[in-house]
C-alpha positions in Angstrom: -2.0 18.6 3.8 -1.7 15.6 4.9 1.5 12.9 3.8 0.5 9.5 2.8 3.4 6.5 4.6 5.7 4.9 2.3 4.3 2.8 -0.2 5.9 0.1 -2.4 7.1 1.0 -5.7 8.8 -0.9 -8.8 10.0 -0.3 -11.7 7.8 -0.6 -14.8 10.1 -2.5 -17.2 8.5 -0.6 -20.4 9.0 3.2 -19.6 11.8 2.4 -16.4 10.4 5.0 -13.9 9.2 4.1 -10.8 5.6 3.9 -9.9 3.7 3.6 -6.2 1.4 1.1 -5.3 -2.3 2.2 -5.7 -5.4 1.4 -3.5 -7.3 -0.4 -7.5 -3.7 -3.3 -6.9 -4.5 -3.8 -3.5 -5.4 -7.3 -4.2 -3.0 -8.2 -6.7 -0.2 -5.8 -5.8 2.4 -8.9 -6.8 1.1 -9.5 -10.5 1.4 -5.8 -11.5 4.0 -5.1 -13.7 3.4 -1.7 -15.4 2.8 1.4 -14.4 -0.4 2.2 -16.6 -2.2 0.7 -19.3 0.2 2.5 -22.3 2.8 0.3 -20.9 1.3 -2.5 -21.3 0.1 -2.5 -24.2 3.6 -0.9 -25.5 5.8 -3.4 -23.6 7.2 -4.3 -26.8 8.7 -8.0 -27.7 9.8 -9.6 -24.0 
């Protein structure tokens, strides 16, 4: 098995765990906010 390097993570703002960059954001890595789809649609009043 293989490890993968370190890859950037942030915080999602609407569940507060930390999620890892994904090869789908590679473009728009910056303008991702949430970790999944249930997030944002659930981010609630911000």
């Amino acid at each position: 098995m293989h490890k993968k390097p370190h890859l950037p993570e942030k915080i999602c703002p609407a569940c507060h765990r930390p999620f890892t960059w994904r090869k789908k954001w590679a473009k728009d890595w910056d303008q991702v906010k949430y970790c999944s789809e249930r997030c944002r649609r659930n981010r609630g009043p911000h």
